[in-house]
C-alpha positions as CSV (number, residue, x, y, z in Angstrom):
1,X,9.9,-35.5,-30.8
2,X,8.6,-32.2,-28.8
3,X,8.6,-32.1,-25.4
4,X,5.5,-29.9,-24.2
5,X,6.7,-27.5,-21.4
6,X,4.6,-27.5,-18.4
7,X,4.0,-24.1,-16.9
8,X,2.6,-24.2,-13.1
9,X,0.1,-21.7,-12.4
10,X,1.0,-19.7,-10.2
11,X,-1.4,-18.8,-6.9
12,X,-3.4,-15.7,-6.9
13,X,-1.8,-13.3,-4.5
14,X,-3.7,-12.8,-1.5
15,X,-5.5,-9.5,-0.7
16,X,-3.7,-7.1,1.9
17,X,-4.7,-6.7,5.1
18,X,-7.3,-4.0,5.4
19,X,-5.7,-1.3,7.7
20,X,-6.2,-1.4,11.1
21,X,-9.9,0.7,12.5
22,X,-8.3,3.0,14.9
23,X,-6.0,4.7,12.4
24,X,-7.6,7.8,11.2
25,X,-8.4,8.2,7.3
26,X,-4.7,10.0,7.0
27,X,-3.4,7.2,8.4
28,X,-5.4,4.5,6.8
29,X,-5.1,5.7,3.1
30,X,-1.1,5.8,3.8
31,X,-1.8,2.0,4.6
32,X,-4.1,1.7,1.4
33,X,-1.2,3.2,-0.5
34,X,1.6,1.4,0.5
35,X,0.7,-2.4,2.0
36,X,0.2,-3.9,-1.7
37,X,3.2,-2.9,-3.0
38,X,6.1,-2.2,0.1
39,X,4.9,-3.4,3.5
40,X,3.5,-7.2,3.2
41,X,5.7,-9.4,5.7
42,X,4.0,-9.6,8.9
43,X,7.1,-7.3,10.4
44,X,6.7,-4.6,8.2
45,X,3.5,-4.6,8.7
46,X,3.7,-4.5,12.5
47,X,6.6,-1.5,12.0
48,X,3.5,0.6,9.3
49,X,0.9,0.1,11.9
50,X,3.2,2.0,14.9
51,X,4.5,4.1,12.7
52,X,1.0,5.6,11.4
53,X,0.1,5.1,15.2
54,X,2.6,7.5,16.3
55,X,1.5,10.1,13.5
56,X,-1.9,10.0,14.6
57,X,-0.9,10.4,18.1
58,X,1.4,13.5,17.1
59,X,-1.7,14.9,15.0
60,X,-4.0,14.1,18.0
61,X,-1.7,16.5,20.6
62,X,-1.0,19.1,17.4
63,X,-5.4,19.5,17.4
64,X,-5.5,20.1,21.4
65,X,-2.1,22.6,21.3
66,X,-3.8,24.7,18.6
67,X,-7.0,24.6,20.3
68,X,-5.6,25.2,24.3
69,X,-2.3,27.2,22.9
70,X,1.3,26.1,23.6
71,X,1.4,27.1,26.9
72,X,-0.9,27.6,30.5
73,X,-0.4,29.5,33.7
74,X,-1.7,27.9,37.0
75,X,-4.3,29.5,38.6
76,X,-2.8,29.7,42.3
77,X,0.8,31.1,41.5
78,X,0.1,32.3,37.8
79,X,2.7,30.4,36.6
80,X,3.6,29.8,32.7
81,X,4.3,26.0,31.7
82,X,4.7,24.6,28.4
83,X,1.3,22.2,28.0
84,X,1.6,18.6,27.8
85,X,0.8,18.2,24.4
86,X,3.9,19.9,23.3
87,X,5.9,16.7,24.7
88,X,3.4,14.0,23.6
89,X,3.6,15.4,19.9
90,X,7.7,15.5,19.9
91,X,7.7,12.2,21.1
92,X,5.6,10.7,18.7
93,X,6.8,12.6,16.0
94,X,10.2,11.4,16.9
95,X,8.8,7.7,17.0
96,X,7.1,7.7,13.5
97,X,10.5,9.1,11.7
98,X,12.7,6.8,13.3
99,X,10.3,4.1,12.5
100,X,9.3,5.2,9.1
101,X,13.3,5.3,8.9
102,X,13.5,1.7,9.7
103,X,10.6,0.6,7.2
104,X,13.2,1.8,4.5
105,X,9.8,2.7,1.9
106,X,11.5,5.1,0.1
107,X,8.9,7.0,-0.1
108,X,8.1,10.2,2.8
109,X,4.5,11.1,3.6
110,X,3.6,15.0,4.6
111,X,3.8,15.1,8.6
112,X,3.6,18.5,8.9
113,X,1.7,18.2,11.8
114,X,-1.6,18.7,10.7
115,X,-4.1,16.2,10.4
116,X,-6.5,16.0,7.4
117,X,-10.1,16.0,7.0
């Protein structure tokens, strides 16, 4: 006598998470790209979304440092400083690699600085 094996159907996988509306498309496409297959507990997900933050707060400073220049004089002493931007996009580029470090994707997006589109 043959017994009949029973195979449970397994659930359909639920969609990912659209990403987040504030990214920008860079950002957002990176999320496309790498959510369904890499990033689906909810603390890798929480990790993607700073990370992509942080790039598009180092793009963000890069636009305003290539459109004001790297540096600015006062106008009462004529003084040279380094602008603001220059510290805002180290820090965040700092932040995205360590935490793009710590999502362990194996796999490195183009942060060159320069945002897209």
């Amino acid at each position: 006598m043959k017994v009949g094996c029973i195979m449970k159907r397994q659930p359909e996988p639920s969609p990912p998470p659209a990403p987040p509306g504030h990214l920008s498309e860079r950002s957002q496409s990176l999320w496309r790209e790498l959510v369904p297959r890499r990033a689906r507990s909810p603390e890798r997900l929480v990790l993607l979304q700073a990370a992509l933050e942080a790039l598009d707060r180092a793009d963000a400073a890069r636009l305003v440092i290539d459109k004001e220049g790297l540096t600015f004089s006062t106008e009462t002493t004529g003084a040279l400083h380094v602008h603001p931007m220059v510290k805002i996009e180290e820090k965040s580029r700092q932040l995205f690699s360590r935490t793009w470090r710590d999502l362990n994707l194996g796999w490195a997006p183009d942060i060159d600085g320069r945002a897209e589109g």
